[in-house]
C-alpha positions as CSV (number, residue, x, y, z in Angstrom):
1,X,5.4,-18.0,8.6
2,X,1.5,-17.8,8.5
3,X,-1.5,-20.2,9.7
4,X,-4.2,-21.2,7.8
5,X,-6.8,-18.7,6.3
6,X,-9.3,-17.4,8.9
7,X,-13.4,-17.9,8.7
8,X,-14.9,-14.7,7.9
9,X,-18.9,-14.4,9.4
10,X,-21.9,-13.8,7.7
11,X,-23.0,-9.9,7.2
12,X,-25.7,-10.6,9.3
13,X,-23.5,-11.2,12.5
14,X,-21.8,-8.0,11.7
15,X,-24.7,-6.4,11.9
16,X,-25.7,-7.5,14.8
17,X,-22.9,-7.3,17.0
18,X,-22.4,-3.1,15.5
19,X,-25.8,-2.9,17.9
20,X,-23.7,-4.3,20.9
21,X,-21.5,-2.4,23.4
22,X,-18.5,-4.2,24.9
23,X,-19.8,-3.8,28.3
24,X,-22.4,-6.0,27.1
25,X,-20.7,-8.6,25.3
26,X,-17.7,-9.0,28.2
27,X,-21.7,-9.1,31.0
28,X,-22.5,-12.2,28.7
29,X,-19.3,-14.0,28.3
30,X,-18.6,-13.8,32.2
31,X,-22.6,-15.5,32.4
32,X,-20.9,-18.1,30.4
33,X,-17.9,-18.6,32.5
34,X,-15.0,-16.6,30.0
35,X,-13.7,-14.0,31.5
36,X,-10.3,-13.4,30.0
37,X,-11.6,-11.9,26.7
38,X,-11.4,-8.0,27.3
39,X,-8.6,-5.7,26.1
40,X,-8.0,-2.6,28.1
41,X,-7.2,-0.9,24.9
42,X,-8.6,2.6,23.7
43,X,-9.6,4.3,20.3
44,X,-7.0,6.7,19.2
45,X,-9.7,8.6,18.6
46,X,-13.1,9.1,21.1
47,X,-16.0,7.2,19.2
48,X,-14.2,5.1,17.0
49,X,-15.9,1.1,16.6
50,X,-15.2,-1.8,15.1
51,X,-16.3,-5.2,14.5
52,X,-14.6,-7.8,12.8
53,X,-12.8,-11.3,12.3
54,X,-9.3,-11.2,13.4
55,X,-6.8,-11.4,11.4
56,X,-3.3,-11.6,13.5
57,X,0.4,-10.4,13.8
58,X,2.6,-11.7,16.2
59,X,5.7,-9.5,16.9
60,X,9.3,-10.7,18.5
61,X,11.7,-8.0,19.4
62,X,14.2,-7.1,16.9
63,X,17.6,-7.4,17.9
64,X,20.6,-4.8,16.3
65,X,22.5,-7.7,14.6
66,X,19.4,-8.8,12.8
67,X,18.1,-5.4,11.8
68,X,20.5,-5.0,8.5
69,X,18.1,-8.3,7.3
70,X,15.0,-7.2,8.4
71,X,14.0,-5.4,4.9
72,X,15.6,-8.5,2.8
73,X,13.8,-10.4,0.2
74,X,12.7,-13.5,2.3
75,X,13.6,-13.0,5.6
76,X,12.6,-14.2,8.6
77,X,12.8,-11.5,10.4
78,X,10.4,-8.9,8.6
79,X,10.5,-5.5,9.8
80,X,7.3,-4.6,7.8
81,X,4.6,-7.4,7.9
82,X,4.2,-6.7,4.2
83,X,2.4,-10.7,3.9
84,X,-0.2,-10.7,6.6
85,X,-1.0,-7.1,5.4
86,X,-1.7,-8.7,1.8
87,X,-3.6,-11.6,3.4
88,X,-6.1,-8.8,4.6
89,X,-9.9,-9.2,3.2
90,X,-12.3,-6.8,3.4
91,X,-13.8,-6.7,7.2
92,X,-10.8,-7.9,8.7
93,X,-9.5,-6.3,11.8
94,X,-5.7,-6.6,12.1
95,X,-4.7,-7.7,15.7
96,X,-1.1,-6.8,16.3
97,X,0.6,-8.7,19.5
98,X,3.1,-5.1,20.1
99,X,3.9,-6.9,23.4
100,X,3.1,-3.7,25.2
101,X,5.2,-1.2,23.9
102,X,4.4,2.3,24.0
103,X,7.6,4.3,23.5
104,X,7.9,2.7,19.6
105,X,5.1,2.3,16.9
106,X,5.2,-0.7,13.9
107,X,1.5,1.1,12.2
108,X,1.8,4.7,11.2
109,X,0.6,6.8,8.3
110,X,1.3,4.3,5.7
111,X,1.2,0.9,6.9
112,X,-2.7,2.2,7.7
113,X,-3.7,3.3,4.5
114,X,-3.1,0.1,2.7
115,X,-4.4,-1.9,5.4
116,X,-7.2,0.7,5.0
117,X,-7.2,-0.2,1.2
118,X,-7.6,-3.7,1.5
119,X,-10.8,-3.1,3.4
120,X,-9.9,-3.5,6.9
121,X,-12.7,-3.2,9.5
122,X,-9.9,-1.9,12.3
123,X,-6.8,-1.8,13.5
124,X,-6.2,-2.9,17.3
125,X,-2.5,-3.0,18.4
126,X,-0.9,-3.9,21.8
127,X,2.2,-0.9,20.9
128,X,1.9,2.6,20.2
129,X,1.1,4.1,16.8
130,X,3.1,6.3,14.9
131,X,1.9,9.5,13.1
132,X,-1.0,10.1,15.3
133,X,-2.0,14.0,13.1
134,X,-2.4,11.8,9.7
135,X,-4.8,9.0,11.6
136,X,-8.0,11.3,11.6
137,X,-7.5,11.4,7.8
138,X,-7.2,7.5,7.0
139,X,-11.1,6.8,8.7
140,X,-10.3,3.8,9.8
141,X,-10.7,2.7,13.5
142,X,-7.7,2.1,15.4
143,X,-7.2,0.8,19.1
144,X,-3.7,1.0,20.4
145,X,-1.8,1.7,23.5
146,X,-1.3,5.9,22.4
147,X,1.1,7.5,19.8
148,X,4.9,7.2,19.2
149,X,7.4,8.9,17.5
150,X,10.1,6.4,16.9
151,X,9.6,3.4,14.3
152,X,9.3,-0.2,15.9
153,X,12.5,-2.3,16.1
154,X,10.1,-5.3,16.2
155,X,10.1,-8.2,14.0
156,X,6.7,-9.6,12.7
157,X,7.4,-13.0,12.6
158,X,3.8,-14.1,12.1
159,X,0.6,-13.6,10.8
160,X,-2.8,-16.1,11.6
161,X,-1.4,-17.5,14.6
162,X,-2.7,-17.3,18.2
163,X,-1.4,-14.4,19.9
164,X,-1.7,-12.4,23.3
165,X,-2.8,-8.8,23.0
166,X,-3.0,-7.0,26.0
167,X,-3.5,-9.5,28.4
168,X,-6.2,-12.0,26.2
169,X,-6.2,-15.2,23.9
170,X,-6.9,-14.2,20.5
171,X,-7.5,-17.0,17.9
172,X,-7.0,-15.9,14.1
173,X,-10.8,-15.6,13.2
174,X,-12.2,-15.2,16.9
175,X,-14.2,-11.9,16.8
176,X,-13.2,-8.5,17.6
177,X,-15.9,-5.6,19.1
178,X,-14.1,-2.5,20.1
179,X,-15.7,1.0,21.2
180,X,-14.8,3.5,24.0
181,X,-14.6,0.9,26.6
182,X,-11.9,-1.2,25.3
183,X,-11.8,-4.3,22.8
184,X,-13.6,-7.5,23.3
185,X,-12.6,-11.1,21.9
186,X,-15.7,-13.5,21.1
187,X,-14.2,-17.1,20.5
188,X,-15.5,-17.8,17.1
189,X,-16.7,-21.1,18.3
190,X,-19.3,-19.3,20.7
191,X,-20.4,-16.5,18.3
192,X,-23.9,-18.1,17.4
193,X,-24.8,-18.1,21.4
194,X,-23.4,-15.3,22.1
195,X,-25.4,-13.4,19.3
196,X,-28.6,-15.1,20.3
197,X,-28.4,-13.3,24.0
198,X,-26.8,-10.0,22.9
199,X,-30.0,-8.4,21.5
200,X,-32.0,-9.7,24.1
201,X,-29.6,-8.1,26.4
202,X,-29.5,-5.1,24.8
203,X,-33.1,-4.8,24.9
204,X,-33.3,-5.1,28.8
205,X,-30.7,-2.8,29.4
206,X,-32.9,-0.4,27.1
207,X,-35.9,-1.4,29.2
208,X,-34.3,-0.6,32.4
209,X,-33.4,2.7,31.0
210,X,-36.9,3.8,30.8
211,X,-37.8,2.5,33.6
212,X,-35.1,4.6,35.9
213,X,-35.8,7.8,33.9
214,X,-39.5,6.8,35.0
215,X,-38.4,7.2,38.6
216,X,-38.5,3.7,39.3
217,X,-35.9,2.3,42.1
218,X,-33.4,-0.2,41.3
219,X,-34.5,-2.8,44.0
220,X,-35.8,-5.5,41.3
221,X,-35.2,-3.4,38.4
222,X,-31.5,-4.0,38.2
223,X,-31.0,-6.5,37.9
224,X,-34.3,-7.4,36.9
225,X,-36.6,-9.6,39.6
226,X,-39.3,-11.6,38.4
227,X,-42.0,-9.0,38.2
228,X,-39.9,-6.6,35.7
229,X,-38.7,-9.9,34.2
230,X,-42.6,-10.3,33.3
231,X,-42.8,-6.3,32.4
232,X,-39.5,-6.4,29.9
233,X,-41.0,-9.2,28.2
234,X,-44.2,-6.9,27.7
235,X,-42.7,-4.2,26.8
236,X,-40.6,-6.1,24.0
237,X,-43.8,-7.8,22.7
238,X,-45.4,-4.0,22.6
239,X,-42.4,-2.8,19.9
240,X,-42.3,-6.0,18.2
241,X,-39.4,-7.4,19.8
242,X,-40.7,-10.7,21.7
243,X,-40.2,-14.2,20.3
């Protein structure tokens, strides 16, 4: 079973949002009043990123009696969720709902590479991963709750579908940032806001920088009172940056 093809954004948001940190993007999202949009899950490997449109599994767990049809010509209980992995475009990021579980893996060494063939921005998975030494190799970034040496006993039931992953709503096109500080969800339908305050953000927060390496104290600085409010907005107009 599947939902309906997801929106893919323009190259120019992608660009964008590669500029943007998490920490950022979860700062502005609060401002707006969402909250529940960050995933407390990791790279496999430190300095790993990606950015990308969603595209969704959602998981079930298997059950012994079903497992002898889980490989079957149409099932519906797929062990391998050989459909959604077809249905991947280039810049996807595969969002896998693993329902928390760390002591199997569903994506290993071979699941990745194709999904890596089909052009997929990432891999973020709410489950372990299996053979962690052959990751490094496939380049492709990949979120997930640690390594596992079993295979899942899952069934992937669906593909394009809302789904939880690790704790948060995500929406089969909502937008996925992930670095060192976890995974962010950016409902698609707020995307164009949310990129208009980003850089701007971004920009402060560079601002600021300078300013504290400049010895200045944080009392108006951070965050930013009227005065430095009038010096940021400077400062960006001196590089080129203001409106």
């Amino acid at each position: 079973m599947h939902g309906p093809d997801i929106t893919r954004p323009s190259a120019e948001i992608i660009e964008a949002l590669h500029r943007a940190s998490t920490a950022s993007l979860t700062t502005i999202l609060k401002h707006k009043g969402v909250r529940n949009v960050w995933m407390p899950i990791r790279p496999l490997f430190p300095g790993m990123t990606t950015v990308g449109p969603a595209l969704t599994i959602r998981t079930v767990p298997g059950r012994d009696d079903l497992q002898a049809a889980a490989y079957q010509p149409g099932t519906l209980f797929p062990g391998h969720p050989d459909e959604a992995i077809e249905a991947v475009r280039p810049g996807d990021v595969v969002v896998v709902d693993g329902r928390g579980a760390t002591h199997e893996g569903l994506f290993g060494d071979l699941l990745t590479l194709r999904i890596k063939q089909k052009g997929a921005a990432g891999l973020v998975c709410d489950m372990a991963v299996r053979d962690a030494p052959h990751m490094a190799g496939k380049e492709i970034p990949i979120f997930c709750l640690g390594g596992a040496s079993p295979g899942s006993t899952a069934f992937n039931v669906d593909y394009n579908v809302p789904i939880g992953c690790a704790g948060a709503l995500v929406c089969p096109g909502d937008i996925i940032v992930g670095d060192d500080d976890g995974v962010v969800v950016i409902p698609l339908a707020m995307i164009s806001e949310v990129i208009a305050e980003v850089t701007v953000h971004e920009e402060r927060e560079d601002f600021i920088r300078e300013m504290l390496s400049q010895g200045v104290p944080l009392e108006g600085l951070y965050p930013t009172g009227p005065e430095m409010e009038a010096r940021f907005q400077e400062w960006r107009a001196s590089k080129g940056k203001g409106v």
